[in-house]
SERO-4910 file (N, C-alpha, C, O; in steps of 0.05 Angstrom, whole numbers):
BEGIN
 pado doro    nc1    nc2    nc3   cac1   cac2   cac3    cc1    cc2    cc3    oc1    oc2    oc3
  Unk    A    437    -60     18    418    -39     25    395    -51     41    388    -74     36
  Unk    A    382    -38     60    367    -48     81    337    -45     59    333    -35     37
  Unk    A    321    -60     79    285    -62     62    278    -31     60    276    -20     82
  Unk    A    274    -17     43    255      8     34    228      6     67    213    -13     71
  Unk    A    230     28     85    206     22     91    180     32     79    178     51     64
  Unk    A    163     19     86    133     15     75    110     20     88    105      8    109
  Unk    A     95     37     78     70     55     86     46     55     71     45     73     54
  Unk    A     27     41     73      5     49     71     -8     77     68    -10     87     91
  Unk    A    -14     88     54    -24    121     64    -45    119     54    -53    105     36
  Unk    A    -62    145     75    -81    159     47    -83    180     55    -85    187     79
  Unk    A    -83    194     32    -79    221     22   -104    241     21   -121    238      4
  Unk    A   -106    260     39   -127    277     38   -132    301      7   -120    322      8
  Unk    A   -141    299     -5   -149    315    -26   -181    327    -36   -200    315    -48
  Unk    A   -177    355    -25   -212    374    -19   -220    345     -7   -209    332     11
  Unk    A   -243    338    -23   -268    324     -4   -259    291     -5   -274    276      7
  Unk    A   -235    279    -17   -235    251    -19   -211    243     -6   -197    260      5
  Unk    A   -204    220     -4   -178    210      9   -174    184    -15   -190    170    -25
  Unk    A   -152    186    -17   -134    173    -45   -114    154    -30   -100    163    -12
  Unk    A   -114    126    -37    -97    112    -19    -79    106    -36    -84    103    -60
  Unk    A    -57    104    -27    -23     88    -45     -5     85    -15     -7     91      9
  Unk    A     10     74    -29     33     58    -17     68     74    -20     74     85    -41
  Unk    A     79     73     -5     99     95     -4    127     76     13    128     67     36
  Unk    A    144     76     -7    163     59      4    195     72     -2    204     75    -25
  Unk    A    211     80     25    235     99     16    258     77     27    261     67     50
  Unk    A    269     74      9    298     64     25    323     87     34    331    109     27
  Unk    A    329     67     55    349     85     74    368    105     53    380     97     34
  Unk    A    366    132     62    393    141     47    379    151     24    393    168     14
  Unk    A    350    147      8    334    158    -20    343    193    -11    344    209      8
  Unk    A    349    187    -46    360    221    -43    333    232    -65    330    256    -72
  Unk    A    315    209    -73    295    225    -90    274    201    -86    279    182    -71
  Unk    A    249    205    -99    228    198    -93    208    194   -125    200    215   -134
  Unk    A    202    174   -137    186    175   -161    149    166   -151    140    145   -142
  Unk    A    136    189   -159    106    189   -155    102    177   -189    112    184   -211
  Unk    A     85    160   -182     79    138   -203     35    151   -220     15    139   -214
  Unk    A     38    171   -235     11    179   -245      6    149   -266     17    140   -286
  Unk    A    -15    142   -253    -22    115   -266    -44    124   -285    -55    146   -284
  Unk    A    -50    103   -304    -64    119   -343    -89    101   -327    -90     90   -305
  Unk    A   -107    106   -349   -137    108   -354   -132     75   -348   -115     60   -356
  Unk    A   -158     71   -327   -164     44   -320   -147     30   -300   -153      9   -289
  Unk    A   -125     42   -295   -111     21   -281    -99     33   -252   -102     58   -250
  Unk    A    -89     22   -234    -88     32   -206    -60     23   -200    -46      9   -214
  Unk    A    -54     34   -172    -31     39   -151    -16     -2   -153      7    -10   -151
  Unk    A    -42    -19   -158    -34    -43   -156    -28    -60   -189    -25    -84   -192
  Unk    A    -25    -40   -209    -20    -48   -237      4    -56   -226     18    -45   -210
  Unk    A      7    -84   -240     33   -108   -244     58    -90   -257     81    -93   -250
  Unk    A     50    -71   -278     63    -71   -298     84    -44   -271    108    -46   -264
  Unk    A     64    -23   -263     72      1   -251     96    -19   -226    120    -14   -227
  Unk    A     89    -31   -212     87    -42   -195    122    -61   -196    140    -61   -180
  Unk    A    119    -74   -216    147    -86   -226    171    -61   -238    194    -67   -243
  Unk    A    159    -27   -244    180    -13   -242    187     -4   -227    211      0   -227
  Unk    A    175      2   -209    176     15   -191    197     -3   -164    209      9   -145
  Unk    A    197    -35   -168    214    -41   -155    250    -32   -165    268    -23   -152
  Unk    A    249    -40   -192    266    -32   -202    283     -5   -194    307     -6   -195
  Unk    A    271     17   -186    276     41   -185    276     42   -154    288     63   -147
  Unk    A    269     29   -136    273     22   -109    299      8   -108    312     15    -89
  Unk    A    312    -13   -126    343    -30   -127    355      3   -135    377      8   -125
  Unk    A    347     16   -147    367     45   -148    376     66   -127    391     85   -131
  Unk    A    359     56    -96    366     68    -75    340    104    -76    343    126    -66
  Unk    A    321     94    -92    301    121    -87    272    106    -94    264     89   -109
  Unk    A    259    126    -71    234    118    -65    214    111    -72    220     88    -75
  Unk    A    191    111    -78    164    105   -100    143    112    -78    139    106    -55
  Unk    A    132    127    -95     99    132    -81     73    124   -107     67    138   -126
  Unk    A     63     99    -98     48     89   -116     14     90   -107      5     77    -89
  Unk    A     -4    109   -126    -23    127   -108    -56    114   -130    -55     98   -149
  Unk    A    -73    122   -123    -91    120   -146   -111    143   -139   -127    149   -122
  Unk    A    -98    154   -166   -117    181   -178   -139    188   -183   -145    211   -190
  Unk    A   -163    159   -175   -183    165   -172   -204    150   -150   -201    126   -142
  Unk    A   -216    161   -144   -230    135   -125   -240    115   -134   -247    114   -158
  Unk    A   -243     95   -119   -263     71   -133   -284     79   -143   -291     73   -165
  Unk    A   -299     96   -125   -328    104   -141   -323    118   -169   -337    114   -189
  Unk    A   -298    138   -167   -300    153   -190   -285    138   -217   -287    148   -240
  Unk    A   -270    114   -211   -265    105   -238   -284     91   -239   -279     73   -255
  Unk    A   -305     88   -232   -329     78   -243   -343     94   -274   -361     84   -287
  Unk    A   -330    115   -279   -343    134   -291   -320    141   -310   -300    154   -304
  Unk    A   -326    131   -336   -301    130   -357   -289    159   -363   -267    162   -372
  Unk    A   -304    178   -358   -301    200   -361   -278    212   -346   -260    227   -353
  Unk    A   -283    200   -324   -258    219   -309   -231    205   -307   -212    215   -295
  Unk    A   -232    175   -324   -203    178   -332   -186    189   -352   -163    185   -358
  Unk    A   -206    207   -362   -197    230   -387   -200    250   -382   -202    270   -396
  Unk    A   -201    247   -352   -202    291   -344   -171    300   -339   -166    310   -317
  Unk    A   -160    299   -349   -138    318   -350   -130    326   -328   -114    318   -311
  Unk    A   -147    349   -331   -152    372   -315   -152    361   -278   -137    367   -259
  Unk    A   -173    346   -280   -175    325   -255   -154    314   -238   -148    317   -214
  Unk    A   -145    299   -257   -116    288   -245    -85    303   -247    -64    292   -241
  Unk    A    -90    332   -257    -72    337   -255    -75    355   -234    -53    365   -233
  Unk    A    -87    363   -220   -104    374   -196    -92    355   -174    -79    361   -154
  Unk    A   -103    326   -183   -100    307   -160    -68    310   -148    -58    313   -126
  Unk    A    -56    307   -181    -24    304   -172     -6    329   -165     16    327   -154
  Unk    A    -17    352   -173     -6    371   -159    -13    370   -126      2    379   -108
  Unk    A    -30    362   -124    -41    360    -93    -23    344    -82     -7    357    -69
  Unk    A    -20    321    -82     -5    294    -72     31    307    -77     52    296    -72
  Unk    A     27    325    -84     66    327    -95     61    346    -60     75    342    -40
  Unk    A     40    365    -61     45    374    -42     41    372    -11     50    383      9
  Unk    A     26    353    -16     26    331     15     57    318     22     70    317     43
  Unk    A     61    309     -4     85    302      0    104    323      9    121    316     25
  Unk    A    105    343      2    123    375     15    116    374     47    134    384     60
  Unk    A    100    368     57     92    366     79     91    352    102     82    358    124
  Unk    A    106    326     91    111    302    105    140    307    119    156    316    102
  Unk    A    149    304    139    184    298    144    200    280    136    223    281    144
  Unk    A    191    256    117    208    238    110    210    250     84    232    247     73
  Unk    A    195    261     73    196    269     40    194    296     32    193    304      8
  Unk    A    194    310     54    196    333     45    225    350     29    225    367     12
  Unk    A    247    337     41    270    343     21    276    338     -7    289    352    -22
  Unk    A    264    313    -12    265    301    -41    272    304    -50    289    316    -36
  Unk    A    283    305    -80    275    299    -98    255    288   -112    256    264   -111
  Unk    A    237    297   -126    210    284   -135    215    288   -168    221    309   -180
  Unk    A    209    261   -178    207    244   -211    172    244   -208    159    242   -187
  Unk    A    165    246   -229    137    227   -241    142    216   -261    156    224   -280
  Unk    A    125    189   -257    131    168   -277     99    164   -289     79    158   -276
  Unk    A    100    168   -312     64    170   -321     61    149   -345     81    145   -359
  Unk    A     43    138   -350     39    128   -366     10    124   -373     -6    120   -354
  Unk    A      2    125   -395    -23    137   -412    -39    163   -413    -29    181   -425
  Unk    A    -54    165   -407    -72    191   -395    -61    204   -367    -64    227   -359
  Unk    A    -46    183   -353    -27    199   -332     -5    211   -334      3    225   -315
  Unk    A     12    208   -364     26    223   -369     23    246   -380     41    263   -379
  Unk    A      1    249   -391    -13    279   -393     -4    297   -364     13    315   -363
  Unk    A    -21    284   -342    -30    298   -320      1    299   -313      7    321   -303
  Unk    A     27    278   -315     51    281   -289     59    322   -308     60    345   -298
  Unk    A     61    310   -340     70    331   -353     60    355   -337     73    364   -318
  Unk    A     39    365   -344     24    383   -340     37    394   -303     50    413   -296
  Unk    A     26    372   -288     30    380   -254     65    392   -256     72    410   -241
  Unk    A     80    380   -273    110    387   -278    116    420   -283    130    436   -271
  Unk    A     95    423   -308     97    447   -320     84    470   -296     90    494   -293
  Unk    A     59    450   -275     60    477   -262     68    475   -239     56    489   -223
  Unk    A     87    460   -228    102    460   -198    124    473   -214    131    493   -201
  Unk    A    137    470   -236    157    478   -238    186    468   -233    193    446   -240
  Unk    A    207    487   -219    229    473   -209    227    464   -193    247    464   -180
  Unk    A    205    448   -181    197    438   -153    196    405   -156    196    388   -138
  Unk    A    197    401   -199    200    372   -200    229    369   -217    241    388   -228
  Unk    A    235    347   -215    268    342   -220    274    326   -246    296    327   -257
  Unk    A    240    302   -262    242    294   -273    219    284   -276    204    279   -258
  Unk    A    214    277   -308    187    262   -314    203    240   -343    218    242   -362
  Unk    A    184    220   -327    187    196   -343    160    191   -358    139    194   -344
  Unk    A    157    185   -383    127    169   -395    130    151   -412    146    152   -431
  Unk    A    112    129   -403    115    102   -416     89     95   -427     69     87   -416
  Unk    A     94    100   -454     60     99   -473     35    110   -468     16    106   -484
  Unk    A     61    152   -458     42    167   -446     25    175   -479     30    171   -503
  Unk    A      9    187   -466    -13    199   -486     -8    236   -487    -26    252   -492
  Unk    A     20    240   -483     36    263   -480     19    285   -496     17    307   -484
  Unk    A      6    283   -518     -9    298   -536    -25    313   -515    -25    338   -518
  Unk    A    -37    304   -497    -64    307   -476    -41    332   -457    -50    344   -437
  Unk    A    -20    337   -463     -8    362   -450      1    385   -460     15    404   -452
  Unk    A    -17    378   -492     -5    398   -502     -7    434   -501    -24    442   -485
  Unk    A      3    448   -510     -3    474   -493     16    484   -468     24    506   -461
  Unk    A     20    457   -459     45    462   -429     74    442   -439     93    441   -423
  Unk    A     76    429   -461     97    423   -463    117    435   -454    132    426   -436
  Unk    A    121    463   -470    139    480   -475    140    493   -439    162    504   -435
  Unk    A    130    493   -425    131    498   -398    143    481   -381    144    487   -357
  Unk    A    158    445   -395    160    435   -377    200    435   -369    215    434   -389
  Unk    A    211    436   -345    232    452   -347    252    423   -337    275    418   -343
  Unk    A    235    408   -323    242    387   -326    249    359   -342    233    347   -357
  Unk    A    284    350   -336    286    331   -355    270    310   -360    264    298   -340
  Unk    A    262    301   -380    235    281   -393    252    272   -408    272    281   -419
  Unk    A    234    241   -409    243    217   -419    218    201   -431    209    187   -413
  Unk    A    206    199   -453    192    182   -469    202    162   -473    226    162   -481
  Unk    A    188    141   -468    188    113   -474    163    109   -487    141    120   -481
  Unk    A    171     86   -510    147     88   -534    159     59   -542    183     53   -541
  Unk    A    135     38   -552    138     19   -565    143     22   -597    130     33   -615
  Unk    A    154     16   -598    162     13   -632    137      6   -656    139     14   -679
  Unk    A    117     -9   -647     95    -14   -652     76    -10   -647     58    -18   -661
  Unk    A     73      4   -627     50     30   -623     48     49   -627     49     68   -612
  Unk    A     43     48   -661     53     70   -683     36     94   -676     43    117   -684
  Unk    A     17     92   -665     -1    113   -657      6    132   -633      0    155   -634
  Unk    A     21    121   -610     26    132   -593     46    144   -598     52    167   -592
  Unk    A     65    119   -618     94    130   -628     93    160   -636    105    178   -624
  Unk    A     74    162   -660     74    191   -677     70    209   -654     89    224   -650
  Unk    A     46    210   -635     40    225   -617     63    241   -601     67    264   -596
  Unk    A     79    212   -594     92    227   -573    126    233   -593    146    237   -579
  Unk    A    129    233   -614    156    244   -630    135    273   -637    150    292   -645
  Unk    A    114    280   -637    107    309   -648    111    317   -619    125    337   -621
  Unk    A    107    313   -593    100    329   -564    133    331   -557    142    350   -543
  Unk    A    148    311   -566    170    322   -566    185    337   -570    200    350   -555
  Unk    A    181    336   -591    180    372   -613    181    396   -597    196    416   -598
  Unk    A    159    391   -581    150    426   -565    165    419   -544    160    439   -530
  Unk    A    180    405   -531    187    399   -502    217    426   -508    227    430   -531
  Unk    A    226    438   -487    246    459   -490    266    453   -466    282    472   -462
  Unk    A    268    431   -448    280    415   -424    295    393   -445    291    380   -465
  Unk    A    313    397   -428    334    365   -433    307    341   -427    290    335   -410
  Unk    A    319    333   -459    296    312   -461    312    290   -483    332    294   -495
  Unk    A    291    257   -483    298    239   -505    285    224   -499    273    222   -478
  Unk    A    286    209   -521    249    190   -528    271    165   -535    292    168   -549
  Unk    A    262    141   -523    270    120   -513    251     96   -536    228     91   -531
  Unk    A    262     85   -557    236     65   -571    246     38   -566    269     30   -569
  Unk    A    224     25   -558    228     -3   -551    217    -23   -580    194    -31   -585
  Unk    A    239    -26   -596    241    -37   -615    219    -68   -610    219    -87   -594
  Unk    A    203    -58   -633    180    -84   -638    162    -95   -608    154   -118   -601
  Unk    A    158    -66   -596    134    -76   -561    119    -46   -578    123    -24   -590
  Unk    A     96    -71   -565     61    -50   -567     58    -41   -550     79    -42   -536
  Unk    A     35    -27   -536     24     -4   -513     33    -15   -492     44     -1   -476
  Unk    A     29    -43   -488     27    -58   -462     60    -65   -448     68    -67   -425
  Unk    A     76    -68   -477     94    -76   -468     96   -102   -451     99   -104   -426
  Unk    A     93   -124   -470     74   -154   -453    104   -174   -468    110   -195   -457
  Unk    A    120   -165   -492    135   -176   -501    158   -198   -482    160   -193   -458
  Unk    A    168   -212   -491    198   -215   -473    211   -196   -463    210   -178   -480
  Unk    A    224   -189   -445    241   -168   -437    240   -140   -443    259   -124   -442
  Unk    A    207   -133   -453    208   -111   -464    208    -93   -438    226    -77   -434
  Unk    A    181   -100   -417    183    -87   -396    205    -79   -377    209    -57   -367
  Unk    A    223   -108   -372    251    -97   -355    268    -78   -380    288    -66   -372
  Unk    A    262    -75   -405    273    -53   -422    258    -28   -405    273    -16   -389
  Unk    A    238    -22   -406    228      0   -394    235      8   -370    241     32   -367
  Unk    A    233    -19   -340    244    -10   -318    269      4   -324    275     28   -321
  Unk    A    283    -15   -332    317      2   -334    320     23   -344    334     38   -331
  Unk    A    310     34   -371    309     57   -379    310     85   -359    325    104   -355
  Unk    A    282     75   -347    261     90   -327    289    107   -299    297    128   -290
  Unk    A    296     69   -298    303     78   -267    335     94   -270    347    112   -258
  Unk    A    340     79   -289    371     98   -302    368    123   -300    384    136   -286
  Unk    A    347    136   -317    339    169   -324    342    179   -293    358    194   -283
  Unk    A    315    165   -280    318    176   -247    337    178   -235    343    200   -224
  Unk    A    353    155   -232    376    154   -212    394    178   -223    405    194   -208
  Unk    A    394    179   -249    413    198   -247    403    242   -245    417    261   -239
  Unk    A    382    240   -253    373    263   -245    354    266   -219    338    285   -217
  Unk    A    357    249   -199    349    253   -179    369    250   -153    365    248   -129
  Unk    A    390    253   -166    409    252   -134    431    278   -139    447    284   -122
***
């Protein structure tokens, strides 16, 4: 398979411009937008090492940050919800707008407080997304639109992040989409273990590959 090409962007949204990186290999029949959690950006190691993963699967990655520099300055708005799920409905639709990606298939892959927002932007694009992935999302933070989300979802949860664990086996509950919750036997939030993380890429990029082509 030839190199994914690679783009720099930034993304116009109302009054700010949002920069990420956008890389499709030849032939991507789908595209995973990466909602990154509270504190961390487009250049997280962790986001960053799945997302290659899911690029060896022949589909694309758009790896973005949800807030500006100035505004993650301000702890607050990496718990606006509301905010970033605004952001990412926006960016799904720039992306509608582009000619390399406008056919898509489009995944979100969320993890923490961004999996709130992929949920949510899911529940209100609708059939317009194909799949949502969350990895030690904070899924609770969607609740209310679970049951709206129509797309297939995939929880990933550490086995020891008994807190997130409970969270996201109750948000499952309300989910009414082909769905299944993925536990990574004995990994915490971070997923910092041996091989826990390439557990997660693979999970991740498996789910995609196959509901995105």
């Amino acid at each position: 398979m030839s190199q994914p090409s690679e783009h720099l962007v930034s993304i116009p949204v109302n009054d700010v411009e949002l920069e990420g990186m956008i890389e499709i290999p030849d032939g991507a029949t789908g595209l995973v937008v990466f909602a990154h959690g509270s504190g961390s950006s487009r250049k997280s190691p962790r986001n960053n090492f799945v997302a290659e993963v899911i690029r060896e699967r022949g589909l694309g990655t758009l790896l973005f940050d949800l807030l500006t520099e100035a505004e993650d300055t301000d702890r607050d708005n990496r718990f606006d919800i509301q905010l970033l799920t605004t952001r990412l409905v926006a960016v799904t639709e720039w992306l509608r707008d582009r000619d390399d990606t406008a056919d898509l298939n489009v995944g979100y892959f969320g993890s923490s407080t961004g999996a709130a927002s992929a949920l949510r932007a899911a529940a209100r694009r609708g059939g317009d997304i194909d799949a949502v992935v969350s990895r030690g999302g904070r899924v609770d933070l969607a609740e209310g639109r679970l049951g709206e989300v129509g797309a297939p979802t995939l929880f990933i949860v550490g086995g020891d992040d008994t807190q997130v664990l409970e969270l996201n086996r109750e948000a499952y509950d309300q989910l009414s989409c082909e769905k299944e919750l993925h536990v990574v036997e004995g990994a915490g939030h971070l997923f910092e273990g041996e091989r826990e993380l390439e557990e997660v890429a693979d999970v991740a990029a498996d789910w995609f590959a196959e509901t995105l082509r």
